[in-house]
Structure formats: structure tokens, C-alpha cells
ROVEX-294165 format. One line per field, with one value per residue: y, z, x of N, C-alpha, C in turn; residue number from 1. Coordinates in steps of 0.001 Angstrom, whole numbers. Layout:
residues N
nv	c(Y|...) .
nw	c(Z|...) .
nu	c(X|...) .
cav	c(Y|...) .
caw	c(Z|...) .
cau	c(X|...) .
cv	c(Y|...) .
cw	c(Z|...) .
cu	c(X|...) .
k	c(NUM|...) .
***
This chain:
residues 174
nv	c(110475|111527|109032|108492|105962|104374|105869|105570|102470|102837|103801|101506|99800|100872|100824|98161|97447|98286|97541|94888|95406|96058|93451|93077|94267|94513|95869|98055|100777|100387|99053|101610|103194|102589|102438|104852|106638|104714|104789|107315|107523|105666|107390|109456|108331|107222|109747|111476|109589|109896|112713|113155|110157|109059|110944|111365|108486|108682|110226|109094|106761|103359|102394|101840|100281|97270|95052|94709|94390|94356|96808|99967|103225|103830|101867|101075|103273|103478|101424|101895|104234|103295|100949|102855|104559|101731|101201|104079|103983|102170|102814|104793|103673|102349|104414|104591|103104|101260|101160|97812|96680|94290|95290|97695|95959|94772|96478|97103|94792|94846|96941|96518|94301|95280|97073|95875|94176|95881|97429|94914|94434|97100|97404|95037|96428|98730|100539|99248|99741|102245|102381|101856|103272|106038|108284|108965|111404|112529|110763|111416|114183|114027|112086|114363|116506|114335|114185|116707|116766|115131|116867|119241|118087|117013|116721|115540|117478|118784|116817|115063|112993|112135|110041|108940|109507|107485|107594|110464|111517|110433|111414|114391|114558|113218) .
nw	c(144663|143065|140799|138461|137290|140076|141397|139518|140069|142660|142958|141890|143710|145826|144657|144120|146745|147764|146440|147703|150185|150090|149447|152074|153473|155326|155811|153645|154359|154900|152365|150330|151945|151329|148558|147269|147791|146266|143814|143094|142786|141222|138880|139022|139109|136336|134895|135432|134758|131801|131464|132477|132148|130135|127264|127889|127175|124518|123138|124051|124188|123548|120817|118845|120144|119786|121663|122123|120094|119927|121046|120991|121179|120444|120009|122640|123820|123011|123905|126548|126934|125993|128132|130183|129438|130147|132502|133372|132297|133766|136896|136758|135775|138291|140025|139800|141082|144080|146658|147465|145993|143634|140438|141064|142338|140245|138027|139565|139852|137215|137168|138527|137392|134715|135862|136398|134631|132794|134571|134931|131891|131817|133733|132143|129865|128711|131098|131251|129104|129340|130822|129547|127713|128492|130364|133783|134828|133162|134166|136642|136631|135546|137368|139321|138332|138307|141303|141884|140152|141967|144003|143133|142222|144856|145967|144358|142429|139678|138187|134674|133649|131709|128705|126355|122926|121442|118971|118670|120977|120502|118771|119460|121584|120634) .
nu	c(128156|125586|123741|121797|121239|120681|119279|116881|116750|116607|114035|112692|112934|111332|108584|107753|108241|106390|103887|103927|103485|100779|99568|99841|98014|95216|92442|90337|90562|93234|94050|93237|95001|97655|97339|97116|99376|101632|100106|100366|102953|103236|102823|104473|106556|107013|106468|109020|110884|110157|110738|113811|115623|114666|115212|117789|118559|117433|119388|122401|122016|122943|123423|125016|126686|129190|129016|126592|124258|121323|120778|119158|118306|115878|113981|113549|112821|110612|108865|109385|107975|105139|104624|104597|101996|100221|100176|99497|96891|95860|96181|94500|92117|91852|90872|88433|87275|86100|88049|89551|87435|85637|86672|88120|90772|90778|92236|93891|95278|96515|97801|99864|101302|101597|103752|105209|106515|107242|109733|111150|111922|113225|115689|116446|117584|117265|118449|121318|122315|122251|124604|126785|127414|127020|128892|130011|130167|127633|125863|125950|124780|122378|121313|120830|118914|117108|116663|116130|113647|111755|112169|110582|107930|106942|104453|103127|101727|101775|102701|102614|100450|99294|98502|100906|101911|104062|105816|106284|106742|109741|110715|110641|112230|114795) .
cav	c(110776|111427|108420|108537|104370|104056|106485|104628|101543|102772|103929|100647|98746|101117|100475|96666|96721|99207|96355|93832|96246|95691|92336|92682|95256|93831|96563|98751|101858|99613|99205|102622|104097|102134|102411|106052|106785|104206|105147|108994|107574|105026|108258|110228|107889|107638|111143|111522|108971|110577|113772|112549|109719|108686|111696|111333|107488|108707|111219|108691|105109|102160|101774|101899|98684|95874|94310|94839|94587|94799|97652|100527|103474|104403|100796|100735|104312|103151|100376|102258|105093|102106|100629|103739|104669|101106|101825|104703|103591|101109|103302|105809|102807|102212|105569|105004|102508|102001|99983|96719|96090|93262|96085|98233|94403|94611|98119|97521|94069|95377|98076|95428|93433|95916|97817|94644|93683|97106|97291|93944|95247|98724|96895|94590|96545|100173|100823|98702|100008|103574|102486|101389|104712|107335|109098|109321|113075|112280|110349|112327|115486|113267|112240|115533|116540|113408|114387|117772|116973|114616|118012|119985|117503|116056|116285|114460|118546|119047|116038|114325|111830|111669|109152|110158|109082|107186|107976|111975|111688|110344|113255|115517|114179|113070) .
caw	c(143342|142240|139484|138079|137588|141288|141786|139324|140915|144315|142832|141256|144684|146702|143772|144288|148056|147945|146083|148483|151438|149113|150194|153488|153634|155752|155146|152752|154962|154630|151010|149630|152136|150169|147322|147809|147802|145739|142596|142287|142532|139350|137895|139123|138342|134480|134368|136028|133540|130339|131767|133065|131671|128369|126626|127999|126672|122975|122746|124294|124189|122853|119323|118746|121220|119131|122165|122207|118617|120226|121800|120079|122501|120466|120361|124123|124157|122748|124622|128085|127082|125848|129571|131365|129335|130165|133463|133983|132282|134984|137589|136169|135837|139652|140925|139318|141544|145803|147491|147500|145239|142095|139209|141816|142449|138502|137880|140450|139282|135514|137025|138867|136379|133199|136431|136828|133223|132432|135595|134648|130658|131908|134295|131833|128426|128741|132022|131250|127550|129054|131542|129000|127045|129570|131289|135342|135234|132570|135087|138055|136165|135298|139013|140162|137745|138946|142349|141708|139933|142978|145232|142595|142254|146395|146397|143139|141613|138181|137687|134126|134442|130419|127783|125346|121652|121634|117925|119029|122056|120570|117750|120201|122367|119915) .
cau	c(127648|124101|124045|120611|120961|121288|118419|115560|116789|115994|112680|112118|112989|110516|107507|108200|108089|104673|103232|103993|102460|99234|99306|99492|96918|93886|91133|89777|91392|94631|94670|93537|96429|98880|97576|96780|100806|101490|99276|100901|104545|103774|103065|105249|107989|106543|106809|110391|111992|110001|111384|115037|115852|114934|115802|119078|118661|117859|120508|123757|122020|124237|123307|126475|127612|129343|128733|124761|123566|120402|120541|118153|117595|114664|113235|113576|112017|108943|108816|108770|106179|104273|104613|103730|100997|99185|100523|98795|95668|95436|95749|93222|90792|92008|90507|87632|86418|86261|89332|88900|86642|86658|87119|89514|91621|91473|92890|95512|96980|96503|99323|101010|101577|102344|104338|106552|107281|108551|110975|111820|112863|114023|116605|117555|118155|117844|119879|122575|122917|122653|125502|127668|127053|126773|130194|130259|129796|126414|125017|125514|124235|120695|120974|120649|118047|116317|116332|115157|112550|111122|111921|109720|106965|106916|103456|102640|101369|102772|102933|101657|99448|97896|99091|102093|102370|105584|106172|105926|107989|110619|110906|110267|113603|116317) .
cv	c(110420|110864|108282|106936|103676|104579|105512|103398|101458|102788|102564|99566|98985|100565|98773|96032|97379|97859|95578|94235|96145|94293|92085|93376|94448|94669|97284|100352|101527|99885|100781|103603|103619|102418|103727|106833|106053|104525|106322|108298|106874|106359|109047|109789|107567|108936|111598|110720|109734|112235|113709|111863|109265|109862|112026|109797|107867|109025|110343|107218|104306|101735|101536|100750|97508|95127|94265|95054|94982|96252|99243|101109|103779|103351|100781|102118|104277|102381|100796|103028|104658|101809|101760|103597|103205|100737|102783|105029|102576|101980|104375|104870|102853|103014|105766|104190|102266|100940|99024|95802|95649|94691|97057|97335|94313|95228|97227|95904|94349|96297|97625|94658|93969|97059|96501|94075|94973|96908|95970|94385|96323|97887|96061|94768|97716|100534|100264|99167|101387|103489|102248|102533|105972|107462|108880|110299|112976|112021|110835|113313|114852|113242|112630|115795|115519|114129|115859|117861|115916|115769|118854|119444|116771|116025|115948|116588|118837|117858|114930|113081|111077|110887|109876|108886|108856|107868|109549|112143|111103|111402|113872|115535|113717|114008) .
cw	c(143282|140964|139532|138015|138739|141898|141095|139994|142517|144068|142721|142309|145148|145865|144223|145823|148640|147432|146925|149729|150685|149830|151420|153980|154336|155876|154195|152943|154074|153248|150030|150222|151546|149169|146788|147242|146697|143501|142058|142372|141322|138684|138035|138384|136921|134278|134359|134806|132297|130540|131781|132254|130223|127372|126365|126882|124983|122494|122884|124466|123434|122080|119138|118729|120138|119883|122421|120978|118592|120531|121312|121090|121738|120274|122109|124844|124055|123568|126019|128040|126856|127248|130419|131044|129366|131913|133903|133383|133191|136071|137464|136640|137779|140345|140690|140396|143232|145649|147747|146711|144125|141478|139952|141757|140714|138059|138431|140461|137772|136045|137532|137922|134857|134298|136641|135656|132624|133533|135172|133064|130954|132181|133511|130391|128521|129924|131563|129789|127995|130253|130677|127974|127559|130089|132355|135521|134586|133472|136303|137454|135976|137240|139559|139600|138492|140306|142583|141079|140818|143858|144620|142706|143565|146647|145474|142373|140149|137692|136343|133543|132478|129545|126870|124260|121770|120616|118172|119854|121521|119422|118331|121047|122147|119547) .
cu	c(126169|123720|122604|120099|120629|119906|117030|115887|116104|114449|111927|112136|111242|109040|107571|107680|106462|103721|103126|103420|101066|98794|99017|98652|95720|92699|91023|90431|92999|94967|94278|94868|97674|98672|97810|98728|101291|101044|99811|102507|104577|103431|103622|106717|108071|106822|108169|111224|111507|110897|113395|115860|115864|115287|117253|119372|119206|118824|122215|123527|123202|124154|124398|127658|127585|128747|127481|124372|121835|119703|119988|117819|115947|113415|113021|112664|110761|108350|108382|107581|105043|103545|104185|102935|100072|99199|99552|97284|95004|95333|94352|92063|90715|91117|88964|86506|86502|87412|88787|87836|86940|87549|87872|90521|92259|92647|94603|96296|97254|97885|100243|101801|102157|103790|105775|107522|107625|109816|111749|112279|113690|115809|117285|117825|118479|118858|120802|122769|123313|124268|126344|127966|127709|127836|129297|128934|128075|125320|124814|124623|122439|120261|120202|119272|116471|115643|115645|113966|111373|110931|110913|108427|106321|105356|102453|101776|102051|102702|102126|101748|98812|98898|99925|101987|104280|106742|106817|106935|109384|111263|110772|111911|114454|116676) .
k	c(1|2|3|4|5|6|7|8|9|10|11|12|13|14|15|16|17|18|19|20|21|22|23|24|25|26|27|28|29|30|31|32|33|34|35|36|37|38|39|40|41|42|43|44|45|46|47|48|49|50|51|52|53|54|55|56|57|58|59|60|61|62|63|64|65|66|67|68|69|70|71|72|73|74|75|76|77|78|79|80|81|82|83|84|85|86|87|88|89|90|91|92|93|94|95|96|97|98|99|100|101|102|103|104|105|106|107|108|109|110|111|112|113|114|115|116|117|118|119|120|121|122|123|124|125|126|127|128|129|130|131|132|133|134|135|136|137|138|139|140|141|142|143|144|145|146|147|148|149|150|151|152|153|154|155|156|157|158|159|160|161|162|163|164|165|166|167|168|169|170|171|172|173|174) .
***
């Protein structure tokens, strides 16, 4: 099964362990080829969930859950397009400047760092509300979707990159 939870997870490992190849980067070659890769998948994978996932979120989230009183897909919706878009104002800033350098170092823990405290919320409110929500078959069908829209986008083309009004997107996708 093509479970879409299973799939941002993997995404959210590989983002995690790209970071940590940052570190070990020892030139200027080194770190723009990480980052290089790196930089179009945080926006690819911002785009992929606004696409994918959260629409699925608004529509079958777990308002609902006695057992999550919390749980608000369209609080949690705001919340991520929030997180991309400072996300991919960090990378933006990123490109603006050479590898390695301070205000490049800036950029790119500014996306480290707003890239880590989303994954860290996603993982622990919205997935697990939309697992508790979401049918099998739901989640395979996103899955797939998922994975086709990595086979459509494989070389980061299509893919956008510009800030979204949270307010907007989420009237736009309930």
C-alpha cells in the first residue's frame, strides 16, 4: 500500500538526513551540492503536501475526535502554510547569497530550524489526527497521488515556490 503517512515520513526522514550531510560538508563545492538538492525538495515537499495532503486534511481531519479536542484540521492547516512559507523565504534568501557564506549560513539555518519545528508539529498533530480520520483505501489513494506528483515534478519544474495566504488556501480547499 501507497499510504501517504508512510510516504511524508520518508520525505521527512530524507530532509533530516540532507541536513545532517550539511554538516559534514567540508567545502563550498560540498555544501552548495547538498544544498543545491536539498533547497528544491523543501520546496518541493511544501508544494506536494499543499497539493496532496492538506486538502485531504481539511476535508477528513479529526475535529470530530473526542479523543483529540485539540485537533482542528484548519488550525493545523494554517499552521503548516505558515511553516512553508517561512520555509521557503529562507531558502529564497539562501540563493541569494554564495555557499558558505555568513548571510548564506543564515538563510540555511533560518530553513533548518523553521524546517525542523514544522516536521516536528506535522508528525505530532496533523498526521496522527489525519490517521485517525482517514480510511486505508483514503490513504493509499493520496499515496499514489503523492507519488505521482514527485514523478511529475522529478526535476523540481512546476513546482511552486511563492508564498500562499493561509486564510485563502484554506477556502480555496475545504
Amino acid at each position: 500500500m501507497a499510504d501517504i503517512i508512510d510516504l511524508i515520513y520518508a520525505d521527512h526522514e530524507w530532509l533530516r538526513r540532507q541536513f545532517f550531510r550539511l554538516d559534514d560538508a567540508r567545502s563550498t563545492d560540498e555544501l552548495a551540492a547538498v544544498w543545491d538538492v536539498l533547497s528544491m525538495r523543501l520546496d518541493a515537499h511544501a508544494d506536494a503536501e499543499e497539493t496532496v495532503f492538506y486538502p485531504a486534511l481539511l476535508k477528513h481531519g479529526g475535529r470530530d475526535d473526542p479523543g483529540n479536542p485539540e485537533g482542528d484540521p484548519e488550525d493545523e492547516t494554517e499552521d503548516a502554510i505558515t511553516d512553508h512559507n517561512a520555509i521557503r523565504e529562507a531558502v529564497r534568501a539562501s540563493r541569494g547569497h554564495e555557499p558558505g557564506s555568513d548571510e548564506w549560513f543564515e538563510a540555511v539555518i533560518a530553513a533548518r530550524k523553521e524546517n525542523g519545528e514544522h516536521l516536528d508539529e506535522e508528525e505530532r498533530e496533523a498526521m496522527p489526527d489525519f490517521i485517525k480520520s482517514a480510511s486505508l483505501e483514503l490513504r493509499h489513494e493520496l499515496g499514489m497521488q503523492w507519488l505521482r506528483f514527485y514523478a511529475e515534478h522529478e526535476s523540481s519544474v512546476g513546482i511552486d515556490i511563492g508564498d500562499k495566504d493561509a486564510g485563502v488556501y484554506i477556502e480555496q480547499n475545504s
